[in-house]
VOMILUM-960255 format. One record per residue (C-alpha): residue in three letters; x, y, z. Coordinates in steps of 0.5 Angstrom, whole numbers, plus 500, padded with zeros to 3 digits. Example, Ala and Ser with C-alpha at 12.3 -4.5 7.8 and 13.67 -1.06 7.14 Angstrom:
# residues 2
[gutor "ALA",[525,491,516]]
[gutor "SER",[527,498,514]]
//
This chain:
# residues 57
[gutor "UNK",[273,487,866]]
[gutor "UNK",[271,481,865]]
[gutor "UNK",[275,480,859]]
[gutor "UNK",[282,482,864]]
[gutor "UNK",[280,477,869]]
[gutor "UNK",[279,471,864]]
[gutor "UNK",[287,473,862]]
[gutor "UNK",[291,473,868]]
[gutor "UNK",[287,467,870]]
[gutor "UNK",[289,463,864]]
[gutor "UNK",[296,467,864]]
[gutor "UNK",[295,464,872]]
[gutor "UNK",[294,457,870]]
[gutor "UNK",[299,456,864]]
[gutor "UNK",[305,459,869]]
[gutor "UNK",[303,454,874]]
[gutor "UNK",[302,448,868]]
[gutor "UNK",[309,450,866]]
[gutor "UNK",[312,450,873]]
[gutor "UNK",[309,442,875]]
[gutor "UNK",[311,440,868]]
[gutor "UNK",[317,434,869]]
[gutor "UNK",[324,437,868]]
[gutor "UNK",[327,433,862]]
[gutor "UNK",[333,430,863]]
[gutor "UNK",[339,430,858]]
[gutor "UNK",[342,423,856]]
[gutor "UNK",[349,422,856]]
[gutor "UNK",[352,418,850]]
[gutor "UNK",[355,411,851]]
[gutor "UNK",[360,411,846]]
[gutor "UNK",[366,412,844]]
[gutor "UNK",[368,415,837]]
[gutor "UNK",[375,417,837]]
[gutor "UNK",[378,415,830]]
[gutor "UNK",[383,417,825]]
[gutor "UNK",[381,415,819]]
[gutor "UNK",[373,415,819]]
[gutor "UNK",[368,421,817]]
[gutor "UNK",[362,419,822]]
[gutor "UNK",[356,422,819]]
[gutor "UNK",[350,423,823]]
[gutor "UNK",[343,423,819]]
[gutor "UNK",[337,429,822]]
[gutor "UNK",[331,425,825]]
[gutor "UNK",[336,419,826]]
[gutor "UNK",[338,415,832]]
[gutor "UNK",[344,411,828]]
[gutor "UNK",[350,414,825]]
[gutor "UNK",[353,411,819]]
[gutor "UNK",[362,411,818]]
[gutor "UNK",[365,412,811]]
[gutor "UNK",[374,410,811]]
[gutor "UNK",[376,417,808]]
[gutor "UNK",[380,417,802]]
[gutor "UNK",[376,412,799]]
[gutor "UNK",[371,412,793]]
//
């Protein structure tokens, strides 16, 4: 018994803790990149973007 009231306890608190979180909000990106001759390459964990001229070497 005491081992179920232990359970919905914590599942009780964690709903709760879940419900106060903040809520995230998304960012929107501020730039533009429209371009016709460029390969733009993003890197994962990485907040630049790095541009190659295709057709080059």
């Amino acid at each position: 018994m005491m081992k179920r009231l232990r359970f919905i306890t914590m599942a009780l608190l964690l709903g709760l803790l879940c419900l106060l979180a903040p809520e995230v909000q998304p960012t929107i990106a501020q730039e533009n990149l429209l371009v016709n001759d460029q390969l733009i390459a993003f890197k994962i964990n990485d907040t630049n973007y790095y541009t190659q001229t295709i057709g080059s070497e």
